[in-house]
VEXTILUM-610095 format. One line per field, with one value per residue (C-alpha): residue number from 1; residue in three letters; chain; z, y, x. Coordinates in Angstrom, 3 decimals, padded with zeros to 6 digits, m for minus. Layout:
<pts>
zaza <- c(NUM | ...)
mardo <- c(ALA | ...)
vokol <- c(A | ...)
zz <- c(Z | ...)
yy <- c(Y | ...)
xx <- c(X | ...)
</pts>
This chain:
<pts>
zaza <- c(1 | 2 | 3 | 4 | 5 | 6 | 7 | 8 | 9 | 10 | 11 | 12 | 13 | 14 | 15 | 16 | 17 | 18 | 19 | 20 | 21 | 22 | 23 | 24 | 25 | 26 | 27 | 28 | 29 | 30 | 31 | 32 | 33 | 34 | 35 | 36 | 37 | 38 | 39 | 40 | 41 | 42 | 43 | 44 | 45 | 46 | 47 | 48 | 49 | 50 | 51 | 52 | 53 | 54 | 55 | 56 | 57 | 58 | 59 | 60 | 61 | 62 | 63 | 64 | 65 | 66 | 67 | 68 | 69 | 70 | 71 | 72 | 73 | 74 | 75 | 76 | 77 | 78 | 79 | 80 | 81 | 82 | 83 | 84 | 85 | 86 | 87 | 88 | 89 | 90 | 91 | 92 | 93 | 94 | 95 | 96 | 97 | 98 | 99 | 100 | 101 | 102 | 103 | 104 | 105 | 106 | 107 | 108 | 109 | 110 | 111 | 112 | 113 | 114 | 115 | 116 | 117 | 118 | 119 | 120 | 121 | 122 | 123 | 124 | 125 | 126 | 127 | 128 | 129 | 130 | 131 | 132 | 133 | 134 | 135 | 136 | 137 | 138 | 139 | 140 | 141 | 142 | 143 | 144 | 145 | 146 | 147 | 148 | 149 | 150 | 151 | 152 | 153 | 154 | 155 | 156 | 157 | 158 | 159 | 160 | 161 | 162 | 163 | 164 | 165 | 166 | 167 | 168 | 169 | 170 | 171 | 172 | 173 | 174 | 175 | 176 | 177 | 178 | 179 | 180 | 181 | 182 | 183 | 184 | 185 | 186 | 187 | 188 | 189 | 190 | 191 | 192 | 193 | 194 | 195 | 196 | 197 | 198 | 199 | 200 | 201 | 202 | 203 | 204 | 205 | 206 | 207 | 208 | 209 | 210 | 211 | 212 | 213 | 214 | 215 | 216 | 217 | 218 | 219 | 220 | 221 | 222 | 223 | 224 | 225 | 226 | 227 | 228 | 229 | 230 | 231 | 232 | 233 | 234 | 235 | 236 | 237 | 238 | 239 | 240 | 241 | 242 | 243 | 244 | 245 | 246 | 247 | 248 | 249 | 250 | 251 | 252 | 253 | 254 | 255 | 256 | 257 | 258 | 259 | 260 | 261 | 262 | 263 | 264 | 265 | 266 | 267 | 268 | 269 | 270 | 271 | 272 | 273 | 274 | 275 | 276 | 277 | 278 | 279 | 280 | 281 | 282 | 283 | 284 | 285 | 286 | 287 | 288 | 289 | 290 | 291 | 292 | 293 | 294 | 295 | 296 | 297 | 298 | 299 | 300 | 301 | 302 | 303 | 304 | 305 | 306 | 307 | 308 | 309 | 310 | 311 | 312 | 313 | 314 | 315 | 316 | 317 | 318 | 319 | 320 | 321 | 322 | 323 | 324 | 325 | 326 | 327 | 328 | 329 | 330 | 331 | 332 | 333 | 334 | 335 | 336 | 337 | 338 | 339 | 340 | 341 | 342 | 343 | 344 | 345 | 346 | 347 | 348 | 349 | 350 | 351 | 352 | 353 | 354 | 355 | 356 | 357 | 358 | 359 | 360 | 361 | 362 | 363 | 364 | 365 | 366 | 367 | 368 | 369 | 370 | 371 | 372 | 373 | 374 | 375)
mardo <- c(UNK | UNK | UNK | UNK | UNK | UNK | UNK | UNK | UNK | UNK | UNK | UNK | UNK | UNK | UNK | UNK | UNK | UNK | UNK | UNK | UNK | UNK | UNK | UNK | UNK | UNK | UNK | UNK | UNK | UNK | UNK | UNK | UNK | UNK | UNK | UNK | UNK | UNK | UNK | UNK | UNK | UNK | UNK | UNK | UNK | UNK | UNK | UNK | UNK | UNK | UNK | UNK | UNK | UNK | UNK | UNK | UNK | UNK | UNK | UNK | UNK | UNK | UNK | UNK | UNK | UNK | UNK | UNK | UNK | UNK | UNK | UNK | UNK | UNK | UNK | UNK | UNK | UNK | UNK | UNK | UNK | UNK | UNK | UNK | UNK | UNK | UNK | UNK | UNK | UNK | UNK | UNK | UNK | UNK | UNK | UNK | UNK | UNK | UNK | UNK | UNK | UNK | UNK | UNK | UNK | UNK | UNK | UNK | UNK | UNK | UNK | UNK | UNK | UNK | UNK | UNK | UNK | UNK | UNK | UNK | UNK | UNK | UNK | UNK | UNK | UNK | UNK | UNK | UNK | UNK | UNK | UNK | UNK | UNK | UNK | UNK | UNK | UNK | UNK | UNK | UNK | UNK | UNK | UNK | UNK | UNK | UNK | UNK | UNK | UNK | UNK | UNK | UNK | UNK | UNK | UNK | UNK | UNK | UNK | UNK | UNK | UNK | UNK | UNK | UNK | UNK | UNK | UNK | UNK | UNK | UNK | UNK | UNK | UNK | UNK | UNK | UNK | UNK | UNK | UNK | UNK | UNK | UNK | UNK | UNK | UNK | UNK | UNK | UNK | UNK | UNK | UNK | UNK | UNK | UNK | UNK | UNK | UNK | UNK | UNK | UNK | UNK | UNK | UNK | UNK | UNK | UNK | UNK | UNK | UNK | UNK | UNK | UNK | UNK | UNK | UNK | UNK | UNK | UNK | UNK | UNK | UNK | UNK | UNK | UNK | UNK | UNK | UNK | UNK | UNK | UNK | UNK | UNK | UNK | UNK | UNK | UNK | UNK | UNK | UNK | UNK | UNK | UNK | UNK | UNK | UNK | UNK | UNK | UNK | UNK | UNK | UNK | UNK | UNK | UNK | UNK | UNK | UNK | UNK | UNK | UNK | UNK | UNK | UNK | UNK | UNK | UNK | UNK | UNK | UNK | UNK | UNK | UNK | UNK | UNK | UNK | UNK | UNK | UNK | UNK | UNK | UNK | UNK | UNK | UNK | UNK | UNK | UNK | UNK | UNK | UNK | UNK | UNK | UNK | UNK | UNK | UNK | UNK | UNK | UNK | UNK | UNK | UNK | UNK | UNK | UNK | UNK | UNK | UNK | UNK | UNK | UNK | UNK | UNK | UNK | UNK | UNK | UNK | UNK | UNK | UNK | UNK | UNK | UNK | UNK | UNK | UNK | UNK | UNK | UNK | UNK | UNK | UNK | UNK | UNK | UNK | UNK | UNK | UNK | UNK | UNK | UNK | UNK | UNK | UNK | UNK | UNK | UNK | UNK | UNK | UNK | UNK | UNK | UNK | UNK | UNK | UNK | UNK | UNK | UNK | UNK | UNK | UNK | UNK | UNK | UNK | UNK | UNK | UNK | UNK | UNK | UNK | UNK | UNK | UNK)
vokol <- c(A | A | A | A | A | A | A | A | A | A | A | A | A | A | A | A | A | A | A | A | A | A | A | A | A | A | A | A | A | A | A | A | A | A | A | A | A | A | A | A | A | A | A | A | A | A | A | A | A | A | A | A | A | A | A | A | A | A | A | A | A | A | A | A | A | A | A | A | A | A | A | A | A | A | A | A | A | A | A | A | A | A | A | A | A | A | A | A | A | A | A | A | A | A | A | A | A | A | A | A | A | A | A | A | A | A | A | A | A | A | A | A | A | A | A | A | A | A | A | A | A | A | A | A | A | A | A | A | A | A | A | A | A | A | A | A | A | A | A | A | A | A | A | A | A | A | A | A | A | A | A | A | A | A | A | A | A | A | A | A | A | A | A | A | A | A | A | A | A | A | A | A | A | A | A | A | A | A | A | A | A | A | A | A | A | A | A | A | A | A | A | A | A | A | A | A | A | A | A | A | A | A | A | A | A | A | A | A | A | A | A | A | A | A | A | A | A | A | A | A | A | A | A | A | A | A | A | A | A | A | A | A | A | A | A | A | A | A | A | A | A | A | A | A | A | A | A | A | A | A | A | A | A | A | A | A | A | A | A | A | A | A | A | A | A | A | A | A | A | A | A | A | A | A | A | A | A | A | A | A | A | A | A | A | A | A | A | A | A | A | A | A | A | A | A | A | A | A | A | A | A | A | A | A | A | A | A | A | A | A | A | A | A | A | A | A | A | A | A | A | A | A | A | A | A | A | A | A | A | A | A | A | A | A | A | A | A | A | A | A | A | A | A | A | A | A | A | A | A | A | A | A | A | A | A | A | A | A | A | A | A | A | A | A | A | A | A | A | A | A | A | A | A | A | A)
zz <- c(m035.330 | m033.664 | m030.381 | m027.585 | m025.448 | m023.064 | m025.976 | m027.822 | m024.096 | m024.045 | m027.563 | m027.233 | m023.768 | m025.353 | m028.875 | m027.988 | m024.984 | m027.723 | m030.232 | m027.634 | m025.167 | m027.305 | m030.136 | m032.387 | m031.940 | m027.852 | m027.735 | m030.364 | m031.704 | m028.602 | m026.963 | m030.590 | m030.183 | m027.099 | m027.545 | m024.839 | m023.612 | m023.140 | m026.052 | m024.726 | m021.767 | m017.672 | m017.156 | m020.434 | m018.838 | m015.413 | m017.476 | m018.724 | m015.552 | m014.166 | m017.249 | m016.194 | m019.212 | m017.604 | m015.858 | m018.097 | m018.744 | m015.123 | m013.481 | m011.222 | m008.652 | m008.906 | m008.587 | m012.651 | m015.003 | m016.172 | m019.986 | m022.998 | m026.077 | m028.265 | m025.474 | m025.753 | m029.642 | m029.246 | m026.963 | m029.801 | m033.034 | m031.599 | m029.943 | m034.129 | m035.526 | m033.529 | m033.267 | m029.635 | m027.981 | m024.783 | m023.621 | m023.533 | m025.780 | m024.199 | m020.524 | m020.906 | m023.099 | m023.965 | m020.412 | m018.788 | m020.671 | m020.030 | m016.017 | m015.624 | m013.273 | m012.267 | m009.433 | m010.283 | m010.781 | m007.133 | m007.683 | m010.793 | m011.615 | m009.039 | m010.642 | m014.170 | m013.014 | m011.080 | m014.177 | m012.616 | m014.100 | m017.363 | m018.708 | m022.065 | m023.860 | m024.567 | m026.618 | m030.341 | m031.203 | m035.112 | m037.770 | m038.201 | m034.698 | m034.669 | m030.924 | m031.484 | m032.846 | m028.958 | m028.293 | m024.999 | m022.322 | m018.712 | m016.118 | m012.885 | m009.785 | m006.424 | m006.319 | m009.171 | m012.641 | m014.277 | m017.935 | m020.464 | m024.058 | m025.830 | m027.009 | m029.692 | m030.603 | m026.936 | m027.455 | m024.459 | m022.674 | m021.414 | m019.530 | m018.056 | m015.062 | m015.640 | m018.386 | m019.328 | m020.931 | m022.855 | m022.413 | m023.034 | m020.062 | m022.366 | m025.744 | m028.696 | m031.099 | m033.202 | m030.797 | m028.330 | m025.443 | m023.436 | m023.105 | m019.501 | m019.560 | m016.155 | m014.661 | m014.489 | m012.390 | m014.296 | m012.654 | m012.167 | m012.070 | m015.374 | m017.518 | m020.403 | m022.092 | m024.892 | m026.414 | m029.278 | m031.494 | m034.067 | m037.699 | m035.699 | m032.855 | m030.315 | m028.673 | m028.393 | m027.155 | m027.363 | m024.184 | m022.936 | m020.269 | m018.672 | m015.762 | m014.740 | m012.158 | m010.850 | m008.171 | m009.074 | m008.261 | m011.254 | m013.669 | m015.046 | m015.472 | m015.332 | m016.082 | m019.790 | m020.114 | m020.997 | m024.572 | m023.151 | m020.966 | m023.888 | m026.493 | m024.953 | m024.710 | m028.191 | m029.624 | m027.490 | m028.710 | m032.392 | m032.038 | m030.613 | m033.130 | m035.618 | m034.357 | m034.148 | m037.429 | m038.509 | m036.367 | m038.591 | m041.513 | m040.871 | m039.295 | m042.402 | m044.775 | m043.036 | m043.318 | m047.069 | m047.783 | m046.201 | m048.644 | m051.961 | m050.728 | m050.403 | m052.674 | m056.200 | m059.458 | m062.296 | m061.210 | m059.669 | m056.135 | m056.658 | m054.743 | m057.891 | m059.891 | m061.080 | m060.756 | m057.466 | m056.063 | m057.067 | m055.046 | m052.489 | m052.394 | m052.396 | m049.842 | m047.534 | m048.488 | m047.699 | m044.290 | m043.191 | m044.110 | m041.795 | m038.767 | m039.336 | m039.297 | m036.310 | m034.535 | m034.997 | m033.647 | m030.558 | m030.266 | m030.839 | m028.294 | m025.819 | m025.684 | m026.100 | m029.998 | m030.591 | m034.013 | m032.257 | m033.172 | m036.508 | m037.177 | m035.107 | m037.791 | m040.298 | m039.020 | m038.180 | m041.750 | m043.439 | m041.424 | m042.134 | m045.612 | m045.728 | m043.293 | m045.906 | m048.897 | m046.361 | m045.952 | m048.910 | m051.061 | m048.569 | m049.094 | m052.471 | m052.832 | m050.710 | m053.290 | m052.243 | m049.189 | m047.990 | m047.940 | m045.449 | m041.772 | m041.552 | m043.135 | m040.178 | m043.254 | m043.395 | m039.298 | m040.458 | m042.723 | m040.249 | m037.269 | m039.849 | m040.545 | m037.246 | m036.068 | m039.252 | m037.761 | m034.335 | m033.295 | m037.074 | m040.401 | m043.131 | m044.030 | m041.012 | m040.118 | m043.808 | m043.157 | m039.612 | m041.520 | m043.801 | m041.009 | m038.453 | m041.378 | m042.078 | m038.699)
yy <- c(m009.799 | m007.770 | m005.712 | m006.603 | m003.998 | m003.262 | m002.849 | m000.442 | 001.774 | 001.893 | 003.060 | 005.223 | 006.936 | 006.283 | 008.009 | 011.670 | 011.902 | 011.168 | 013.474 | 016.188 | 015.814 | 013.633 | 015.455 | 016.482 | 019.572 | 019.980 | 016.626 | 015.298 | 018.699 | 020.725 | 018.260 | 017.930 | 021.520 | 021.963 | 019.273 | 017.388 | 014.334 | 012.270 | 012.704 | 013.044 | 013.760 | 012.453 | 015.036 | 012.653 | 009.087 | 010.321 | 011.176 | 007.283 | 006.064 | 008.207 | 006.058 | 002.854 | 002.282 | 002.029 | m001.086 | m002.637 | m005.941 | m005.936 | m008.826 | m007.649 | m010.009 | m007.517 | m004.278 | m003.929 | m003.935 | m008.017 | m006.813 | m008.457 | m007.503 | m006.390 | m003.801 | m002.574 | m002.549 | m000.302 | 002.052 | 001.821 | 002.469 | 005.714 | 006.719 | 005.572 | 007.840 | 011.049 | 010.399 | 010.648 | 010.297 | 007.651 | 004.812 | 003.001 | 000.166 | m000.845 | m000.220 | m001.047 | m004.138 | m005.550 | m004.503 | m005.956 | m009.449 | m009.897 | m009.411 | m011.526 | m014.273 | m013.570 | m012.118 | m008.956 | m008.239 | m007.276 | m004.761 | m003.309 | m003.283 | m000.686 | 001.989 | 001.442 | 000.998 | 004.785 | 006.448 | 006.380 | 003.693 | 003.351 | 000.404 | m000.572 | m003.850 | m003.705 | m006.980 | m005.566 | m005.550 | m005.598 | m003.255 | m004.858 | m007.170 | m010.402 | m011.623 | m015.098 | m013.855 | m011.989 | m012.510 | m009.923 | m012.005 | m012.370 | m014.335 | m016.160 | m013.898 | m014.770 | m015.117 | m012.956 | m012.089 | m009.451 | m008.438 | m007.218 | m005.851 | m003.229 | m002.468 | m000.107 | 000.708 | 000.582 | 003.000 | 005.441 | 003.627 | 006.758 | 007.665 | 004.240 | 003.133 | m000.040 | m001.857 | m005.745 | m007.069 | m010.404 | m011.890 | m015.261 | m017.335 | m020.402 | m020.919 | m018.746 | m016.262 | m017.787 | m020.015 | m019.288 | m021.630 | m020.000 | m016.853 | m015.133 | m011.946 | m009.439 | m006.882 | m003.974 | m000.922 | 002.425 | 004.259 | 000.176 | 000.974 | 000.037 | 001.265 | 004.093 | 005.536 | 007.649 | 009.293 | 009.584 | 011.071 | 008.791 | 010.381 | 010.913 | 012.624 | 010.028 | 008.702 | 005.495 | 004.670 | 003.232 | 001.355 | m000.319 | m002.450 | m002.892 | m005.034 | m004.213 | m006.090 | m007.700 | m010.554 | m013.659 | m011.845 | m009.568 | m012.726 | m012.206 | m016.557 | m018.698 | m019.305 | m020.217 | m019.824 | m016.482 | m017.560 | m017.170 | m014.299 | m012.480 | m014.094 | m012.742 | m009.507 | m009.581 | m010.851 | m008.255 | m005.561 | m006.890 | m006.944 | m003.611 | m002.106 | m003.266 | m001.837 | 001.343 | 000.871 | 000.863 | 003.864 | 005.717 | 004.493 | 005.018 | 008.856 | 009.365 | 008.649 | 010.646 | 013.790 | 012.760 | 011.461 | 015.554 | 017.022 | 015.558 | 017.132 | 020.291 | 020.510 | 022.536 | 022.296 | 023.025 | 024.707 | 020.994 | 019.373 | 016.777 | 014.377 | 014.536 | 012.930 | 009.225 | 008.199 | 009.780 | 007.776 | 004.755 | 005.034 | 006.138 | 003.152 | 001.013 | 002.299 | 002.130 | m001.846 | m002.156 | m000.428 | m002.529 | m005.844 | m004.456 | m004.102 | m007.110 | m009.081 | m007.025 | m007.642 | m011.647 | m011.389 | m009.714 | m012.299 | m015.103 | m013.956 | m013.409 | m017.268 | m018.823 | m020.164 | m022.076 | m019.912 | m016.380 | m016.264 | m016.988 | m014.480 | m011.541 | m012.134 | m011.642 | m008.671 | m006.589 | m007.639 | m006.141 | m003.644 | m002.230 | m002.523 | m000.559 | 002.067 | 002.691 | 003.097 | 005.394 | 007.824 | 007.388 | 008.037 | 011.064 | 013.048 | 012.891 | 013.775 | 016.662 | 018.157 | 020.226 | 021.571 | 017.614 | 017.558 | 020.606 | 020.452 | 023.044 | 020.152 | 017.216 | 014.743 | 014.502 | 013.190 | 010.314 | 008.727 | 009.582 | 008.074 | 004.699 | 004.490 | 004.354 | 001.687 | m000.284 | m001.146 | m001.554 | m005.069 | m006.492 | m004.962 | m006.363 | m008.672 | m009.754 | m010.945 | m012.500 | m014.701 | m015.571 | m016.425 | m018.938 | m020.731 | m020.382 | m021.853 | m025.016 | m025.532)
xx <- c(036.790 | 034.136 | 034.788 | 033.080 | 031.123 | 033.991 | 036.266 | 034.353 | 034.119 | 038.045 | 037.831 | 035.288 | 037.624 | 040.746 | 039.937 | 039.177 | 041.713 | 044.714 | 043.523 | 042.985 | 045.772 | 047.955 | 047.736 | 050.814 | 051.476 | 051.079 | 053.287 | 055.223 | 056.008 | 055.912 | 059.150 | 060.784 | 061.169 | 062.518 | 065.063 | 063.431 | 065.878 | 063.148 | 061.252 | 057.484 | 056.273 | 055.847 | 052.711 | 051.210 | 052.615 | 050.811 | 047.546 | 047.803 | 047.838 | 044.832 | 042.602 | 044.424 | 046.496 | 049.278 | 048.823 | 046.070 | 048.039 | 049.288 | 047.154 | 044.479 | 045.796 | 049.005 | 047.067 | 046.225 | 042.779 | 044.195 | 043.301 | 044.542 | 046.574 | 043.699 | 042.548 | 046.697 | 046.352 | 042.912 | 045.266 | 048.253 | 046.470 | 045.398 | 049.059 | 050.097 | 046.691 | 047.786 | 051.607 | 051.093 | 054.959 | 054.948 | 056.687 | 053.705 | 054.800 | 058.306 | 057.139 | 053.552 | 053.007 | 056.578 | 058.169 | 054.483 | 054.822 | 058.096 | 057.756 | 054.891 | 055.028 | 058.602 | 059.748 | 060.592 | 056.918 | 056.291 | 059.372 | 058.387 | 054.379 | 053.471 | 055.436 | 054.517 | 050.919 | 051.139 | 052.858 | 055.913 | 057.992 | 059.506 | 061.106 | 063.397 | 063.809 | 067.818 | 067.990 | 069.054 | 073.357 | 073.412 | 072.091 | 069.082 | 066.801 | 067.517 | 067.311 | 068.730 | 072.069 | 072.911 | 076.312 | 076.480 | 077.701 | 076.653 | 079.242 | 078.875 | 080.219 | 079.716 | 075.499 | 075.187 | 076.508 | 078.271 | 077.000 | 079.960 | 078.770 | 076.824 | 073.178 | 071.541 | 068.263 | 066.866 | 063.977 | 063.516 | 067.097 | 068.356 | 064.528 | 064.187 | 064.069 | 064.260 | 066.456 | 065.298 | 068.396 | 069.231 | 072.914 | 074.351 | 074.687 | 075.318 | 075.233 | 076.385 | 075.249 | 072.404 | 071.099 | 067.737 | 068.936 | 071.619 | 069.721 | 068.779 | 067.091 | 068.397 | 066.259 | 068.931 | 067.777 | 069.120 | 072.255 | 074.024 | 077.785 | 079.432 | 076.421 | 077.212 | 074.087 | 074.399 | 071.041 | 070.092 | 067.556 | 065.645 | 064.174 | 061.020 | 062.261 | 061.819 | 064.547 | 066.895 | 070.062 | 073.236 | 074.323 | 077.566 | 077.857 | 081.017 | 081.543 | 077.833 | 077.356 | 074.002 | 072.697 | 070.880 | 067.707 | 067.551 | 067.222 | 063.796 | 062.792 | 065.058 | 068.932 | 069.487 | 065.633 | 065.281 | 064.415 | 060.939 | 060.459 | 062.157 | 059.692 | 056.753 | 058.066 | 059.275 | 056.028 | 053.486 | 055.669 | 055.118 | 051.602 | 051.625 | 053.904 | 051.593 | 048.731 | 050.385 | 051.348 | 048.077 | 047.227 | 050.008 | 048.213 | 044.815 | 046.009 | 048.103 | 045.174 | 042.657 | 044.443 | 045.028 | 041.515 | 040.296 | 042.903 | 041.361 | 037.982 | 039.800 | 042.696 | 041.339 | 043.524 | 042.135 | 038.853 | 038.417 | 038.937 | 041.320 | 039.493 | 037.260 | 040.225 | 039.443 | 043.017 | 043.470 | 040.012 | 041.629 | 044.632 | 042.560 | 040.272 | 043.127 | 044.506 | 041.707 | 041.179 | 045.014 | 044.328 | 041.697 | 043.252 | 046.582 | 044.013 | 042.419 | 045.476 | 046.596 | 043.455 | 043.823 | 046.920 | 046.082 | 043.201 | 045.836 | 047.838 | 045.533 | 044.255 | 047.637 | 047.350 | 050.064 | 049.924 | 050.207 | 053.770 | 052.939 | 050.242 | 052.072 | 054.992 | 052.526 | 050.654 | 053.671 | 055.300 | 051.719 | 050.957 | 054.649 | 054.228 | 050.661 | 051.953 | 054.586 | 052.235 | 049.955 | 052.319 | 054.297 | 050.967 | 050.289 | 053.601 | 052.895 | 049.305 | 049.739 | 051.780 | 055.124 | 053.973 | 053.620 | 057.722 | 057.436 | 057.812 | 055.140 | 052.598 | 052.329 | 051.809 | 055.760 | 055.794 | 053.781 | 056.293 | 059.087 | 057.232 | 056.637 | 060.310 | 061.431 | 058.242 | 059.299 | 062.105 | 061.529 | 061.165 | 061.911 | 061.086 | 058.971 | 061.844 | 062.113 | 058.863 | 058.751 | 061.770 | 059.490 | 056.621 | 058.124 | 060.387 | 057.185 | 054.664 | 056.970 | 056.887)
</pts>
């Protein structure tokens, strides 16, 4: 559970640049404000690239740094510790692992390498993710297919470039066989994208597909075997989410841990407050037990443990669940001006809603680790 010496450099590089150039209020703010349609910015994406973020789980045979998913959680618990707005985690880690060894990695790598690519995972139909229960359908045309249905929830759909979507070739809703996951370039005819803003100003979308048609080609896999591209997708993203998750914690905290050394009542600082210390202690112990089961994850899935899915399940359940407390204990230990939009404490526990949700909530993942740990 110790980084090595290359993982403590990209920490080290990756720490200061998103506090000073991804910090809140000359991103996340700054393009909240202007009703931006993207929701962060390409100038920021670019300035990944340039460090190599971009295309650090690319495969150095394919023109990437061939990194693993605890180098992509170092990057994503400081995008969740500064609120820092990118597409980084659909494009690259859950866009990345899905492409890999296909053959629509040639097509797509070099752009989201350069900065200039941004993908979306459309896989979600219900209220709440649960991949297995897909019921959009894709049918045999000529060499192709053509994909009738409707998505929601695809975070940064109406920006990308690139939309990895997962239809029923076979099969019905419930079931992971009969699944085939299509590479479909933005502007196919048939597509309808409407955008919309989450609770945290970022931005999903709602997306219809009708009659979108698409060769043989854009299958990402193989026919009815999408269950797996998808899966590896799905469970990067997880791990990723967590990690930023505990970046949202960990940020959260902070600012409240340097309030109770500042905060008088009384002719006292509050930090001074027995009850308050508690809270605050327990809340660091719950923050550290989220990134340790975020980091074993990562490790897990970076040498192929049969029990990766396992412990992703459980470190995006926990790490959900102590993001929650983090900012829920920091609205209300600022006081009233924490449920002001002037305070940034408040964009913590909006940004931890929406990354709650995003690839399965704590309820979720629970339900995963109990039908995962019988197996």
């Amino acid at each position: 559970m110790i980084l090595t010496d290359d993982q403590r450099m990209l920490h080290d590089t990756v720490a200061p640049f998103m506090a000073d150039e991804g910090a809140i209020r000359t991103q996340l703010r700054h393009w909240r404000d202007i009703g931006c349609k993207d929701g962060f910015g390409h100038g920021l994406w670019k300035q990944f690239a340039e460090l190599g973020l971009t295309g650090m789980l690319v495969p150095e045979a394919e023109g990437g740094a061939g990194l693993g998913q605890v180098e992509a959680n170092l990057v994503l618990e400081e995008v969740g510790r500064n609120l820092t707005p990118s597409p980084f985690l659909t494009t690259a880690v859950a866009a990345v692992r899905a492409l890999q060894g296909s053959a629509q990695a040639a097509r797509w790598f070099p752009g989201i390498a350069a900065g200039e690519t941004v993908a979306a995972l459309a896989v979600d139909e219900g209220r709440h993710h649960d991949p297995a229960r897909t019921a959009m359908r894709a049918e045999r045309q000529g060499n192709g297919f053509v994909l009738d249905g409707a998505k929601q929830f695809v975070v940064h759909g109406a920006s990308a470039d690139l939309l990895l979507v997962a239809a029923r070739t076979g099969g019905s809703a419930g079931e992971i066989d009969g699944m085939t996951l299509f590479a479909v370039p933005k502007g196919a005819a048939g597509l309808t994208i409407e955008n919309v803003a989450l609770a945290d100003s970022s931005k999903a979308a709602r997306i219809g597909f009708e009659r979108v048609a698409v060769d043989a080609y854009a299958v990402v896999g193989e026919v009815d075997g999408g269950w797996a591209p998808l899966s590896r997708a799905l469970d990067a993203g997880r791990a990723g989410a967590a990690a930023e998750l505990v970046g949202v914690a960990a940020g959260a905290a902070a600012m409240t841990f340097d309030y109770l050394r500042q905060r008088k009542q009384f002719g006292r600082l509050i930090g001074e407050f027995q009850a308050l210390q508690h809270r605050a202690a327990h809340l660091y112990g719950e923050i550290e037990i989220a990134r340790a089961a975020t980091m074993k994850a990562a490790q897990l899935l970076d040498s192929n443990d049969p029990r990766a899915a396992l412990m992703t399940a459980v470190a995006k359940a926990k790490a959900g669940k102590v993001a929650r407390l983090a900012v829920q204990e920091g609205v209300q230990m600022h006081g009233g001006i924490g449920m002001t939009d002037e305070h940034d404490i408040g964009l913590y526990m909006k940004r931890q809603a929406v990354l709650d949700e995003l690839f399965g909530g704590p309820r979720f993942h629970a339900g995963e680790v109990g039908r995962l740990g019988r197996g």
